[in-house]
C-alpha positions as CSV (number, residue, x, y, z in Angstrom):
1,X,0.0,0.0,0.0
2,X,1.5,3.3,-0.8
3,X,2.4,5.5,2.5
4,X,0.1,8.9,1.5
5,X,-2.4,10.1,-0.5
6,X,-2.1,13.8,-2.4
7,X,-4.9,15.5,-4.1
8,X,-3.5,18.6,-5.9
9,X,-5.5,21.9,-6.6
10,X,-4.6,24.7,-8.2
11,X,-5.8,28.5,-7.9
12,X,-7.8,30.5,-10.5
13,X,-7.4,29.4,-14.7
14,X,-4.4,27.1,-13.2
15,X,-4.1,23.6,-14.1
16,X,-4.1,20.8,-12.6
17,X,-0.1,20.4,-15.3
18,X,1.1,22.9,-12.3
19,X,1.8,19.9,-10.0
20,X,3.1,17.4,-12.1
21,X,6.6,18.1,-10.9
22,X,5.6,17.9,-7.5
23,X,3.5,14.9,-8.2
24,X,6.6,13.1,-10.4
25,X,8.5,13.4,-6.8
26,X,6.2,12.3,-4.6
27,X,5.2,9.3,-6.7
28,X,8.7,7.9,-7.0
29,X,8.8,8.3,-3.2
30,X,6.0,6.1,-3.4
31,X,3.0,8.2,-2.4
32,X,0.2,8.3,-4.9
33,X,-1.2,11.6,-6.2
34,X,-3.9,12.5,-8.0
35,X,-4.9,16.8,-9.3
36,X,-8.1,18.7,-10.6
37,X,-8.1,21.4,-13.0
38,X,-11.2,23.1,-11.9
39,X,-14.1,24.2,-14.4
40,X,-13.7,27.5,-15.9
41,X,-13.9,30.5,-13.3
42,X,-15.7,33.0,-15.4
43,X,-18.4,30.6,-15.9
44,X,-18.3,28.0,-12.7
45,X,-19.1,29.4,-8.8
46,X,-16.9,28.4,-5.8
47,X,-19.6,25.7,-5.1
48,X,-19.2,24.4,-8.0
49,X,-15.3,23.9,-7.4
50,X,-15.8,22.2,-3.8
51,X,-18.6,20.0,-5.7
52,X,-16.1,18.8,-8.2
53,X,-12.8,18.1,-5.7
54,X,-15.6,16.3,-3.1
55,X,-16.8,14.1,-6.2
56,X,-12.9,13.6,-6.8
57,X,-11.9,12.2,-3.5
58,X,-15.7,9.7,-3.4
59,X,-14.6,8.4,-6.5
60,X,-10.7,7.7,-5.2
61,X,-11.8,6.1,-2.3
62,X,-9.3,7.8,-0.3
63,X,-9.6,7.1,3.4
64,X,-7.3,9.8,4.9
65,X,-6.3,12.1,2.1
66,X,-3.4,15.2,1.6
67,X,-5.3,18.1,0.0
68,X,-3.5,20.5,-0.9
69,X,-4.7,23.7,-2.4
70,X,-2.6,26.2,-4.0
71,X,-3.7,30.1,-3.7
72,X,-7.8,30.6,-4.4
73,X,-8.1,27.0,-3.9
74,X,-7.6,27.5,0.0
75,X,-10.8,28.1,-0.7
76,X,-11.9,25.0,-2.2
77,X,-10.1,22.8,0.0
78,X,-11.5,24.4,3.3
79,X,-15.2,24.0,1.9
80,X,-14.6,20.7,0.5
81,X,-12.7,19.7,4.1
82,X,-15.9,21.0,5.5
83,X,-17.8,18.4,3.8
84,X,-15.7,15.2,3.8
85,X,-14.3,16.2,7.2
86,X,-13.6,12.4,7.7
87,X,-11.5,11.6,4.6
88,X,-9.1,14.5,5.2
89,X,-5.8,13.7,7.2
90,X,-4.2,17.0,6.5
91,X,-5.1,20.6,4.6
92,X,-2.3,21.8,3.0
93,X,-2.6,25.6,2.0
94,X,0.4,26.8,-0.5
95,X,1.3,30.4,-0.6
96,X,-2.7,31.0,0.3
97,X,-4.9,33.5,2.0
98,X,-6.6,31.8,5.3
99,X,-10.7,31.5,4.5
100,X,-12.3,33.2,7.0
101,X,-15.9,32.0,7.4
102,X,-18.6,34.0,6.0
103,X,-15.9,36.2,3.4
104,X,-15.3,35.6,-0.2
105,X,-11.8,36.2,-1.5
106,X,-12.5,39.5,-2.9
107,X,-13.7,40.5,0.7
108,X,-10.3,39.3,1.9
109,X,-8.7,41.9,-0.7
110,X,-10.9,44.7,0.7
111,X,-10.1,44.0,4.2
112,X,-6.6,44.0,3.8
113,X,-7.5,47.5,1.7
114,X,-6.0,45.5,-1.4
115,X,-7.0,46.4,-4.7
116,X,-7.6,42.8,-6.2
117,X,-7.0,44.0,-10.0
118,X,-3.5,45.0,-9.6
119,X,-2.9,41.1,-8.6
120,X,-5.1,40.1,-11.5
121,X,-7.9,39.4,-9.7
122,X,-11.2,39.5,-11.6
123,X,-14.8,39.8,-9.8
124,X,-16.1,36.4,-11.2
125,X,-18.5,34.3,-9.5
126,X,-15.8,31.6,-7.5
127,X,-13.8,35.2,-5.9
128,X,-17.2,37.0,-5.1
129,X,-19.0,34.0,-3.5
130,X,-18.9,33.9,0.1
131,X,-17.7,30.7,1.8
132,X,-19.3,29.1,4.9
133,X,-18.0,26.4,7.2
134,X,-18.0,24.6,10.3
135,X,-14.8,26.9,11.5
136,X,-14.6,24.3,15.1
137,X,-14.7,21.5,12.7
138,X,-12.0,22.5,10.9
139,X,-10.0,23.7,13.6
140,X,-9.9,19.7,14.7
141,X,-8.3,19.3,10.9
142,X,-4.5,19.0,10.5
143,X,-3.1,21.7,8.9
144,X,0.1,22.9,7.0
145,X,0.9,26.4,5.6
146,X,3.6,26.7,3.1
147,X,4.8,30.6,3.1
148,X,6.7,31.2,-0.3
149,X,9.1,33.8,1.1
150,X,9.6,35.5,-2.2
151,X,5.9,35.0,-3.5
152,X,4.1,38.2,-5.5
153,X,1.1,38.6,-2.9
154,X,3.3,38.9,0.5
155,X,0.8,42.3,1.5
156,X,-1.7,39.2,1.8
157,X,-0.1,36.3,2.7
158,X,1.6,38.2,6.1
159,X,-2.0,38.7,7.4
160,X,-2.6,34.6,6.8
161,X,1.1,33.9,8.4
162,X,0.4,35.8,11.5
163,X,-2.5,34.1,11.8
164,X,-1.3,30.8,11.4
165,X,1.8,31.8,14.1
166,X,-0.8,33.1,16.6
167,X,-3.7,29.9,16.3
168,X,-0.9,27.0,15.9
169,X,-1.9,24.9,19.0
170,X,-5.8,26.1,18.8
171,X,-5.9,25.3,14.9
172,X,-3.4,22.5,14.7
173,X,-1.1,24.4,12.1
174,X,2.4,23.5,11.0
175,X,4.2,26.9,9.5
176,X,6.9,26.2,6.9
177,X,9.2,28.7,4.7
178,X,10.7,28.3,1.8
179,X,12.6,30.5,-1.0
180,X,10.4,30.9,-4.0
181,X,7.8,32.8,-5.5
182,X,3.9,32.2,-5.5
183,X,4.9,29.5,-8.6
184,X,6.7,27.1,-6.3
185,X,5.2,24.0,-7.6
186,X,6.7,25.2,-10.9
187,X,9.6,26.4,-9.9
188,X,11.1,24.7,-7.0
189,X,9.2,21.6,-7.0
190,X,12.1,20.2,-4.9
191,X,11.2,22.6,-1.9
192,X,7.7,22.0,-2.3
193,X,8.0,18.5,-1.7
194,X,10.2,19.0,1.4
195,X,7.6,20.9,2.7
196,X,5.0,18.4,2.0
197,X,7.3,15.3,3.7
């Protein structure tokens, strides 16, 4: 039986051809992998998204799963977590904003006093849709943050850092740095997968 399972997902128009470095590692370290491009996010909602990585992991038969989710997908995974809470043995949330419960990722942007269009950020329907959860079920959840040191969105990603720093014991999170950008799993798939061991 191979030692872990990893389900890949990337952010917004990413595919799931972000990971296959990562993925080529981890496989000849004998884990087995599996990744999701997500339906089109000018045309599917965030609901949509957490339907199709839920539908993934029923039809994988994974019984304690690594989901990682790269940027927007924090999103994706924390709602789909919320809904196969069981099958989940640890969230992993790569160079990511932290959902907070009740907030879309556009709200995160206005918070923060961010303008999301000079990241690229568009106002489709997955960033504008709020996202609801069970936030002390998910605090029972395992969970890793992977903080790309030299990533394009650090005025966001310092808010989700402190948090993960200040809740580690409360929220179960496991804070890891490493030197890239916010295209790690591109670029230094090497450091990604130390991150994930």
């Amino acid at each position: 039986m191979n030692e872990s399972q990893f389900l890949f997902v990337p952010g917004g128009q990413r595919t799931k051809q972000d990971f296959d470095s990562v993925r080529s590692l981890l496989e000849a370290d004998c884990h087995e992998t599996d990744a999701i491009t997500l339906s089109d996010p000018r045309e599917a909602t965030l609901t949509n998204h957490i339907d199709e990585v839920c539908a993934l992991i029923e039809q994988s038969g994974a019984k304690r799963l690594h989901l990682v989710g790269h940027s927007y997908a924090s999103f994706v995974i924390t709602g789909a977590a919320d809904r196969v809470f069981n099958k989940i043995e640890r969230l992993i949330f790569l160079d990511t904003l932290i959902p907070e419960n009740g907030k879309s990722l556009l709200d995160l942007f206005a918070d923060a006093e961010i303008d999301p269009g000079g990241f690229g950020v568009p106002s489709w329907p997955p960033f504008i849709e709020k996202l609801f959860f069970d936030a002390r079920k998910l605090a029972e959840v395992r969970k890793t943050y992977v903080h790309c040191l030299n990533g394009q969105f650090l005025a966001l990603t310092h808010k989700a850092v402190h948090h993960v720093k200040t809740h580690e014991v409360q929220e179960h999170w496991t804070h890891i740095e490493i030197e890239a950008d916010h295209y790690c799993m591109i670029k230094e798939p090497k450091l990604v997968l130390e991150a994930l061991r």
